[in-house]
TIVO-2410 file (N, C-alpha, C; in nm, 3 decimals):
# residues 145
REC num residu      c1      c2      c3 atome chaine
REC   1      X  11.800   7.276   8.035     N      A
REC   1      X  11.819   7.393   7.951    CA      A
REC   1      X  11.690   7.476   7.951     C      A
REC   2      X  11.684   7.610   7.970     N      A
REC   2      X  11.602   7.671   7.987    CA      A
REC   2      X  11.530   7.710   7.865     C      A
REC   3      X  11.425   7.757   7.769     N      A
REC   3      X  11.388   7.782   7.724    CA      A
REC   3      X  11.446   7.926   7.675     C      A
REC   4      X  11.439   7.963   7.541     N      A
REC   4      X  11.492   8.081   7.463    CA      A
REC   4      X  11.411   8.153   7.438     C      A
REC   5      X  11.443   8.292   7.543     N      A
REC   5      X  11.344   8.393   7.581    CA      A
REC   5      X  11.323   8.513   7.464     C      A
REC   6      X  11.253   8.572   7.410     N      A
REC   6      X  11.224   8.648   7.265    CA      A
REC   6      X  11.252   8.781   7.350     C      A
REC   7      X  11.435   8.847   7.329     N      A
REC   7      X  11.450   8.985   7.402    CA      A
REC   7      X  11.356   9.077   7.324     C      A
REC   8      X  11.235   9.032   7.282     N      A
REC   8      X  11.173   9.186   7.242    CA      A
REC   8      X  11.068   9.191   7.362     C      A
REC   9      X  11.069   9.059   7.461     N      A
REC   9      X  10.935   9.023   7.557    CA      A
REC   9      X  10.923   9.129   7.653     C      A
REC  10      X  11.036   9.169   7.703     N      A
REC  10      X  11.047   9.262   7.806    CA      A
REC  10      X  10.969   9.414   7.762     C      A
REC  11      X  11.035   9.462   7.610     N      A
REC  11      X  11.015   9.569   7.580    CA      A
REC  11      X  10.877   9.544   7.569     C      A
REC  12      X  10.784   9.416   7.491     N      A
REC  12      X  10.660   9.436   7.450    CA      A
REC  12      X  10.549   9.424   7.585     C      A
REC  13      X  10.612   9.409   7.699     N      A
REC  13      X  10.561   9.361   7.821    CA      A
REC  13      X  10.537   9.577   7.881     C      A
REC  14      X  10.622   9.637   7.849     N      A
REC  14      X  10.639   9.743   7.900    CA      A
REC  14      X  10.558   9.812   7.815     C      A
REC  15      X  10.538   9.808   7.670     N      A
REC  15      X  10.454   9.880   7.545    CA      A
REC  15      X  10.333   9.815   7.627     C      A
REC  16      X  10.270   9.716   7.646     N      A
REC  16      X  10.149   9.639   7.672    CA      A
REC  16      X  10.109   9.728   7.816     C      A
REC  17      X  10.191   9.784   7.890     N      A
REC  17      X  10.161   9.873   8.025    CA      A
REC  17      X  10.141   9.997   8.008     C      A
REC  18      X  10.226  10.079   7.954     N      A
REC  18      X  10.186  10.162   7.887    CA      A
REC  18      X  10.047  10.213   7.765     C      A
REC  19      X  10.034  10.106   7.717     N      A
REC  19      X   9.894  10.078   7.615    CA      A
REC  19      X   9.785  10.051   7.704     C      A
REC  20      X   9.777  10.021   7.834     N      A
REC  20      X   9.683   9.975   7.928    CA      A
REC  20      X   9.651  10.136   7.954     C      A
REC  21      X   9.799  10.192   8.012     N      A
REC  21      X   9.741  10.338   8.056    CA      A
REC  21      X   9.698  10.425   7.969     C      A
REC  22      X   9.691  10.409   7.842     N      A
REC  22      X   9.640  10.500   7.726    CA      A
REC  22      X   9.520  10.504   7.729     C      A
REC  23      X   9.490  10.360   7.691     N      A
REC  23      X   9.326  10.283   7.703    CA      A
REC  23      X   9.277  10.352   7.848     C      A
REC  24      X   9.322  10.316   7.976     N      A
REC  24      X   9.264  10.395   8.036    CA      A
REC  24      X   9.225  10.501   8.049     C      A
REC  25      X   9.319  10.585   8.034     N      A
REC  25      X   9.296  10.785   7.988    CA      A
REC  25      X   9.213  10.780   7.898     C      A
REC  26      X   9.217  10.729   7.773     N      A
REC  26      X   9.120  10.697   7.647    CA      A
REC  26      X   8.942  10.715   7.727     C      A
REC  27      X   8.914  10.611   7.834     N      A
REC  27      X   8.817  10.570   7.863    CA      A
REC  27      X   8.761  10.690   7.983     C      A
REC  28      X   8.819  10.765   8.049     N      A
REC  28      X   8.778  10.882   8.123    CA      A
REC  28      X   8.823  11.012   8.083     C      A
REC  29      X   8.889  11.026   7.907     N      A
REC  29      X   8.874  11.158   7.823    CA      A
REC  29      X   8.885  11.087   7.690     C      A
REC  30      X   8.809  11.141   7.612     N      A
REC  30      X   8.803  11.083   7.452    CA      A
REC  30      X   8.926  11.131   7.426     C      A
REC  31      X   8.956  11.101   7.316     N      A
REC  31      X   9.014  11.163   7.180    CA      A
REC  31      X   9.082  11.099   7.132     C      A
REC  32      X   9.134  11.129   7.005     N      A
REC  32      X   9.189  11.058   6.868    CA      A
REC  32      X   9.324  11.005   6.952     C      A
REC  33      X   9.364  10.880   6.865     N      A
REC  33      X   9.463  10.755   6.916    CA      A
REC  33      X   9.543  10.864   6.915     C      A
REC  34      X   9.601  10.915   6.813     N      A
REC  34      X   9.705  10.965   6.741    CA      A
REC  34      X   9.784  11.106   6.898     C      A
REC  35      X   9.655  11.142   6.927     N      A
REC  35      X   9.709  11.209   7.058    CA      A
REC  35      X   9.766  11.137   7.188     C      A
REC  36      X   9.700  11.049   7.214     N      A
REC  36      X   9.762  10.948   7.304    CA      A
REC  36      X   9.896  10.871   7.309     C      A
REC  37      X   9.920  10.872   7.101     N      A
REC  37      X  10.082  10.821   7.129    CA      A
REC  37      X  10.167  10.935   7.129     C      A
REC  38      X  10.104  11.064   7.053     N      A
REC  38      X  10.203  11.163   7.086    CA      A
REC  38      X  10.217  11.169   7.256     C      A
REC  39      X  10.100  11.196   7.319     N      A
REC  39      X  10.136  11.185   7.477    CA      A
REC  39      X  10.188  11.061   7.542     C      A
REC  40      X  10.207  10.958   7.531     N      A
REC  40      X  10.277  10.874   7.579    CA      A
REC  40      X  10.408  10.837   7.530     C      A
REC  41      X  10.432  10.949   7.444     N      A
REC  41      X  10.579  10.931   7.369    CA      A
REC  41      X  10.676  10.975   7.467     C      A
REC  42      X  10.617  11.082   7.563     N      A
REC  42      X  10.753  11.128   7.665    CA      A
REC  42      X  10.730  11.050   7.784     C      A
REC  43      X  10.630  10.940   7.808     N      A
REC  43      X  10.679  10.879   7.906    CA      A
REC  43      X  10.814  10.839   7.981     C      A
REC  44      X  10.833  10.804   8.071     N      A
REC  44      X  10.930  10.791   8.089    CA      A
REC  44      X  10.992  10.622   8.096     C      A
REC  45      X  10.919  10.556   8.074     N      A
REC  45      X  10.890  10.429   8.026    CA      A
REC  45      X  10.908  10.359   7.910     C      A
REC  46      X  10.859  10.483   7.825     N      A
REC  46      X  10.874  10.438   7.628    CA      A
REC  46      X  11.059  10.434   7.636     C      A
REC  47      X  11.108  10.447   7.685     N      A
REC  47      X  11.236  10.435   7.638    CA      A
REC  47      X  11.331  10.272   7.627     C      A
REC  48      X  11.237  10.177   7.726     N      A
REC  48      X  11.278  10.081   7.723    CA      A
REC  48      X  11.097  10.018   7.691     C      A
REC  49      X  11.010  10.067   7.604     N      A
REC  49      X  10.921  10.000   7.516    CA      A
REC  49      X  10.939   9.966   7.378     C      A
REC  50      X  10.887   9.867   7.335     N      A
REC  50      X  10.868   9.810   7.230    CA      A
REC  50      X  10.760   9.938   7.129     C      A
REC  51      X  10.828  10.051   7.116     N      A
REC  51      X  10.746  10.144   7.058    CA      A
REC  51      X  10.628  10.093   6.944     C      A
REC  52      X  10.684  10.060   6.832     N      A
REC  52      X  10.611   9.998   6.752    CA      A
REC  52      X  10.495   9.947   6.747     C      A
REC  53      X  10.533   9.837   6.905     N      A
REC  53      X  10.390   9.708   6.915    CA      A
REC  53      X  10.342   9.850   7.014     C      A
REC  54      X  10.369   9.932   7.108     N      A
REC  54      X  10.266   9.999   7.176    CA      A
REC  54      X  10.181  10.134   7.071     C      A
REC  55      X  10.248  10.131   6.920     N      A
REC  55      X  10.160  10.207   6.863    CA      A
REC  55      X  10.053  10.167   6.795     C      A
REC  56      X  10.122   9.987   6.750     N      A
REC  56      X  10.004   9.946   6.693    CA      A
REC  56      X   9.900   9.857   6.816     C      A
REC  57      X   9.894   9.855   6.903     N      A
REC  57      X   9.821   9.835   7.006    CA      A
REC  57      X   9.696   9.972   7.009     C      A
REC  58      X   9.727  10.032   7.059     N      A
REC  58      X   9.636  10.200   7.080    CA      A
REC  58      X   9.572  10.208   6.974     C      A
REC  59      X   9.658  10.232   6.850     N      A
REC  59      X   9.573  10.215   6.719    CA      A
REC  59      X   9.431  10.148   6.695     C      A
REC  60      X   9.552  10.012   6.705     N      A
REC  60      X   9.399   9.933   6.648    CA      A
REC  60      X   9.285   9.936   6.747     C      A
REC  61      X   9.372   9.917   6.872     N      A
REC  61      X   9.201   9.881   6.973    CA      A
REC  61      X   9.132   9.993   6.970     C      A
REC  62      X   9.201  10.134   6.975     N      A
REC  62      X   9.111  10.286   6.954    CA      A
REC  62      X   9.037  10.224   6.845     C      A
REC  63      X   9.082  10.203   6.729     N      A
REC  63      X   9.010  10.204   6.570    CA      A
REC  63      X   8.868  10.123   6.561     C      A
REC  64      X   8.940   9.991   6.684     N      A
REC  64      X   8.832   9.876   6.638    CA      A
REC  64      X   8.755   9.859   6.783     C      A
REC  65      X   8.728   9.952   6.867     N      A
REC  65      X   8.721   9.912   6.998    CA      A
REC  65      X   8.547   9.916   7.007     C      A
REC  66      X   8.470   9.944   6.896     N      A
REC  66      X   8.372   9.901   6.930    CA      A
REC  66      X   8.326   9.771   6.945     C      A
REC  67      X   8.377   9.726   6.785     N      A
REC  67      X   8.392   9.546   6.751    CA      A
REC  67      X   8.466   9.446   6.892     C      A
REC  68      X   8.532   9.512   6.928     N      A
REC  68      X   8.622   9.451   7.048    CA      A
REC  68      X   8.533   9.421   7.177     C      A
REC  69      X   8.442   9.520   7.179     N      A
REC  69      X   8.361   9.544   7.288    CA      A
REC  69      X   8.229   9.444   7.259     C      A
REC  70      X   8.184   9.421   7.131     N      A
REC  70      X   8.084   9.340   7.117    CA      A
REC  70      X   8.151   9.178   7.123     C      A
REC  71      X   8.258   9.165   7.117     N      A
REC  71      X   8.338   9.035   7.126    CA      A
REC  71      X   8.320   9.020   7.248     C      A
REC  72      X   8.381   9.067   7.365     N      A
REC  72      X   8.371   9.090   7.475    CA      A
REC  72      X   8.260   9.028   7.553     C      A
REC  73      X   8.129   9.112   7.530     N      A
REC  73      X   7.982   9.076   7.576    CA      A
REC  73      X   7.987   8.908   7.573     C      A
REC  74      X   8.057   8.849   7.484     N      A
REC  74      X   8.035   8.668   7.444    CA      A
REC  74      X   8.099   8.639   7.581     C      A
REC  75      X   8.199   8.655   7.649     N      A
REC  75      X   8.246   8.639   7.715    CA      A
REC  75      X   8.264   8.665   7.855     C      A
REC  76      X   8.210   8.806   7.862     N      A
REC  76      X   8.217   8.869   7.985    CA      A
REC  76      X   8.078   8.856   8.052     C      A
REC  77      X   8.061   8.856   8.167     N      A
REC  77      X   7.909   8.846   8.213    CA      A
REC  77      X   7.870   8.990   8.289     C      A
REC  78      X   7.945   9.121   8.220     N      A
REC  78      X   7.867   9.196   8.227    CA      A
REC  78      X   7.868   9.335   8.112     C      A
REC  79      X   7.845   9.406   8.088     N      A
REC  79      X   7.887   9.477   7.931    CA      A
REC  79      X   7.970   9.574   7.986     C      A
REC  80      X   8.033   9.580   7.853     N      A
REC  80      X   8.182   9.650   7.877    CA      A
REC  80      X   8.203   9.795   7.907     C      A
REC  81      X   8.045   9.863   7.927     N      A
REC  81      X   8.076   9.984   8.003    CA      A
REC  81      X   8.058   9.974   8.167     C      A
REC  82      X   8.044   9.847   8.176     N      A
REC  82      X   8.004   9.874   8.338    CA      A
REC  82      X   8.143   9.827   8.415     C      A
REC  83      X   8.233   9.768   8.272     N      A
REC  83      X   8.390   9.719   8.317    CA      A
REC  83      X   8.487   9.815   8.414     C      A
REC  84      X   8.515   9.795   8.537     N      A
REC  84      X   8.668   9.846   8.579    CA      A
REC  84      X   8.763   9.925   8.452     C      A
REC  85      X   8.775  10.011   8.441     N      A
REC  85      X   8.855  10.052   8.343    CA      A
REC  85      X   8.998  10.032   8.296     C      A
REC  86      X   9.033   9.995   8.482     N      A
REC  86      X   9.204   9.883   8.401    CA      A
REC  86      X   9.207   9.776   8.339     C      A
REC  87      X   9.012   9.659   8.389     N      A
REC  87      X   8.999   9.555   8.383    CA      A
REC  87      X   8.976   9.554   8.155     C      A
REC  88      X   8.887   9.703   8.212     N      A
REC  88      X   8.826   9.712   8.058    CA      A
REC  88      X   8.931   9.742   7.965     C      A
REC  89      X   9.055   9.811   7.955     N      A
REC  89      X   9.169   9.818   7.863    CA      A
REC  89      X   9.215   9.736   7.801     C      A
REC  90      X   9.259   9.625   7.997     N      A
REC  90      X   9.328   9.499   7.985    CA      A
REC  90      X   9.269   9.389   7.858     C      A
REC  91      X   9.152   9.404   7.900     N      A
REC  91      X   9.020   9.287   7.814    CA      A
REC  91      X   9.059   9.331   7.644     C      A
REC  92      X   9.080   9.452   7.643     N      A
REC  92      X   9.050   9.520   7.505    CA      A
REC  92      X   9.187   9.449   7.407     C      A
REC  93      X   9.286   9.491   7.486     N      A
REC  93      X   9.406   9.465   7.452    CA      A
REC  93      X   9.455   9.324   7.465     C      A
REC  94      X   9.378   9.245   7.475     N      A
REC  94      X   9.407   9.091   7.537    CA      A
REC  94      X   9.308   9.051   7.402     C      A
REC  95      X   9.227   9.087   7.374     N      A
REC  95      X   9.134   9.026   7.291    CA      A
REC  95      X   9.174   9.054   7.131     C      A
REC  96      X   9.259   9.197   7.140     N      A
REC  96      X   9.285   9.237   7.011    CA      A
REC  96      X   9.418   9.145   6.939     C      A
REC  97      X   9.498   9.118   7.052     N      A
REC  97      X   9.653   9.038   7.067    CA      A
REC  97      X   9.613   8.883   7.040     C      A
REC  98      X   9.467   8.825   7.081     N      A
REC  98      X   9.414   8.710   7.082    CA      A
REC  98      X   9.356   8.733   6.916     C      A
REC  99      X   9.323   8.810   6.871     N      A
REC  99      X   9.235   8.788   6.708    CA      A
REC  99      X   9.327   8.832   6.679     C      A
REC 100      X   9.444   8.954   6.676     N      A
REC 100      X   9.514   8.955   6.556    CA      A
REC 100      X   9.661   8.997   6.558     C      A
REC 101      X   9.710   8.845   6.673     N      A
REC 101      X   9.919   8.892   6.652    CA      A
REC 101      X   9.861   8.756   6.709     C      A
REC 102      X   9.874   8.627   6.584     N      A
REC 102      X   9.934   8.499   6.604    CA      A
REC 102      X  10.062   8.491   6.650     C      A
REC 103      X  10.123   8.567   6.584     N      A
REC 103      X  10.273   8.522   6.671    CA      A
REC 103      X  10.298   8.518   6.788     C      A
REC 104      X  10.209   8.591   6.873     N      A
REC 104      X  10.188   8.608   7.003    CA      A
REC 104      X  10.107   8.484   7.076     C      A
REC 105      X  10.176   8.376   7.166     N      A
REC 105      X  10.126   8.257   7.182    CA      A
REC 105      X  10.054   8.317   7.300     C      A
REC 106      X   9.898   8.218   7.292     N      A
REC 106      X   9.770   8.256   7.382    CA      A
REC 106      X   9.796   8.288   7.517     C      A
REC 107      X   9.922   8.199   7.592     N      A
REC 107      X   9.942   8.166   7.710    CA      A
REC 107      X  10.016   8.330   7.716     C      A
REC 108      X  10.092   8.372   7.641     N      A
REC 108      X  10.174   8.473   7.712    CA      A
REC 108      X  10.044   8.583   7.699     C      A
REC 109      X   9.930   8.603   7.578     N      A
REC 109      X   9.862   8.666   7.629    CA      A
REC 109      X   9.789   8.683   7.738     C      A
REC 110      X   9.755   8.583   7.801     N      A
REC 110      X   9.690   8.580   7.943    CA      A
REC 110      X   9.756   8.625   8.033     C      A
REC 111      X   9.884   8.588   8.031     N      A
REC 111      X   9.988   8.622   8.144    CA      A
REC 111      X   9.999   8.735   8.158     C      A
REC 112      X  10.003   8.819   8.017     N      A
REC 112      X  10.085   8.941   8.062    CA      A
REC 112      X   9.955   9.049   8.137     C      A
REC 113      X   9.837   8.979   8.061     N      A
REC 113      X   9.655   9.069   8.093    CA      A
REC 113      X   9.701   9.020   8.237     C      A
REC 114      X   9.710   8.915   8.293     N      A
REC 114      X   9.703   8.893   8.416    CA      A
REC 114      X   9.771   8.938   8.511     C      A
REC 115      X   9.913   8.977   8.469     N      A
REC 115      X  10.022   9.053   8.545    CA      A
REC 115      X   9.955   9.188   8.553     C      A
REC 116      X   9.965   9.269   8.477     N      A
REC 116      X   9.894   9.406   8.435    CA      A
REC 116      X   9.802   9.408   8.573     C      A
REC 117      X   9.690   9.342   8.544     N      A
REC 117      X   9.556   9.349   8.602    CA      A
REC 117      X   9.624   9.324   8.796     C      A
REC 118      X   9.675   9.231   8.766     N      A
REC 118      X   9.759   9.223   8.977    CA      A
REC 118      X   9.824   9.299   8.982     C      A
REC 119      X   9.884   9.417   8.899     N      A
REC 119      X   9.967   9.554   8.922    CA      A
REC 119      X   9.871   9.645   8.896     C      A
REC 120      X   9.792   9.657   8.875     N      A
REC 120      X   9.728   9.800   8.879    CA      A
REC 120      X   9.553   9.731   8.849     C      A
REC 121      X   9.474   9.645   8.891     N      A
REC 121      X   9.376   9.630   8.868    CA      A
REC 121      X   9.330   9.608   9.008     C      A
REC 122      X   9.146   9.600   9.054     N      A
REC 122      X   9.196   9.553   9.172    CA      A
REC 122      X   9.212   9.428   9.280     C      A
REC 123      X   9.162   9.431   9.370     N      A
REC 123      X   9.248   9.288   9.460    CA      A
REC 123      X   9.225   9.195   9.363     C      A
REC 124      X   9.088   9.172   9.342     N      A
REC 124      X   9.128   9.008   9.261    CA      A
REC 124      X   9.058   9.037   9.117     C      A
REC 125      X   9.067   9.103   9.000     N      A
REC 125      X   9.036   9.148   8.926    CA      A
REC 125      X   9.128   9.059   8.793     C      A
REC 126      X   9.218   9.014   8.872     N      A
REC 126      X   9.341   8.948   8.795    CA      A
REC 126      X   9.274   8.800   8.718     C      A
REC 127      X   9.142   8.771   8.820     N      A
REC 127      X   9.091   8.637   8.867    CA      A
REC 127      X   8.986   8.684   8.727     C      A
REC 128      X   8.916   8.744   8.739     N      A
REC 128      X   8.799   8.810   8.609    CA      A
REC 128      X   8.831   8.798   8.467     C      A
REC 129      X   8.972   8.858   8.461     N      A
REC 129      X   9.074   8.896   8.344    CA      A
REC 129      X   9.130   8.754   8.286     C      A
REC 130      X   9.142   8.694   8.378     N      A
REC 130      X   9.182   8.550   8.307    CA      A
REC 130      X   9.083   8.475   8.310     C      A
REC 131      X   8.956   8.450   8.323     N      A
REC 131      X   8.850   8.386   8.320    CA      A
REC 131      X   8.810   8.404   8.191     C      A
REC 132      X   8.797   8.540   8.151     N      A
REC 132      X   8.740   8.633   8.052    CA      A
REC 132      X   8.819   8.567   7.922     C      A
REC 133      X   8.968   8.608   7.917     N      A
REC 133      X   9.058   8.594   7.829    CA      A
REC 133      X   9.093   8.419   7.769     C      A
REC 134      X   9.093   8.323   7.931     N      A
REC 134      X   9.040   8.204   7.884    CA      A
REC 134      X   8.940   8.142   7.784     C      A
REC 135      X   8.810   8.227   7.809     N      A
REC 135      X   8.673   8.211   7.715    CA      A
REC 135      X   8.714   8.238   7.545     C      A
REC 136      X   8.745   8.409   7.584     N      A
REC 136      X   8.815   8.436   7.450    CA      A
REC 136      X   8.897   8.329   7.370     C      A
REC 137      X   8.984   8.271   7.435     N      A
REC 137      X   9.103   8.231   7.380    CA      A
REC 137      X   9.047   8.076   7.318     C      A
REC 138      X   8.979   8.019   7.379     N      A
REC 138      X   8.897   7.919   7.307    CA      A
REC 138      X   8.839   7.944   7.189     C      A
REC 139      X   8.783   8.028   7.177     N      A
REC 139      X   8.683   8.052   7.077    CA      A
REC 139      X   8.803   8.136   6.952     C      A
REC 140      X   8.900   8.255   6.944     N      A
REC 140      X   8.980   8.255   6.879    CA      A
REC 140      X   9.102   8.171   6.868     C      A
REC 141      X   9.155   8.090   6.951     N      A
REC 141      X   9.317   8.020   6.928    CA      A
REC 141      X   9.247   7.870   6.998     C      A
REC 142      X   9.131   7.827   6.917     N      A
REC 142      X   9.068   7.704   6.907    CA      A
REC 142      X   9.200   7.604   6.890     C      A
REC 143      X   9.302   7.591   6.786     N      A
REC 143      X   9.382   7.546   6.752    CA      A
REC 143      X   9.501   7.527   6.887     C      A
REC 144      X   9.564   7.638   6.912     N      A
REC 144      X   9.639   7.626   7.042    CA      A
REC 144      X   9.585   7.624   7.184     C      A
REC 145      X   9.482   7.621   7.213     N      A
REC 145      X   9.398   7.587   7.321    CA      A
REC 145      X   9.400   7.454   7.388     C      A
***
């Protein structure tokens, strides 16, 4: 018997891609979250996203992305402006999902940073992202680790 799949995974898998490309635009033009979900509202994508989790994604990591970035440094071995910018989203959004959506089990966070990162990060960047997110994930989900 196969395991009982959470139909919101797909949609939050597609919000989590979309939230990558925000973060990215975010990172090569500033500006307030609040413009980024108005602009990613006509994607053509948001229609089968988990709207919700991709607003509170952008949100918070926009809000808290300095704190995110000093988390980061523990982990990463190089600072987070010198990051790949798909690598640097991915990290942002992997770390924010790792401190604050328990419901979200550690393993699917890695997976999905790791999928992301082998679709649009580059050749082996996928390899960085889960190294990174591993470290993280010890040190926040000590318990499920």
């Amino acid at each position: 018997m196969s395991p009982i799949k959470d139909p919101r995974s797909g949609a939050r898998s597609v919000a989590r891609k979309l939230a990558m490309q925000a973060l990215y635009r975010l990172q090569l033009n500033e500006s307030p979250w609040q413009d980024l979900l108005s602009e990613f509202a006509a994607e053509e994508d948001m229609a089968r996203a988990d709207r919700e989790y991709f607003d509170e994604i952008v949100r918070a990591v926009v809000e808290s992305r300095a704190a995110l970035d000093e988390q980061l440094k523990d982990w990463a071995d190089r600072a987070p402006a010198e990051l790949d910018p798909v690598e640097h989203a991915v990290l942002l959004i992997g770390v924010h999902e790792l401190a604050q959506r328990p419901d979200v089990p550690w393993r699917v966070v890695v997976n999905e940073a790791v999928s992301l990162t082998r679709r649009f990060g580059a050749t082996d960047a996928h390899k960085y992202v889960n190294a990174v997110l591993d470290r993280a994930a010890r040190v926040l989900r000590p318990h499920e680790h």
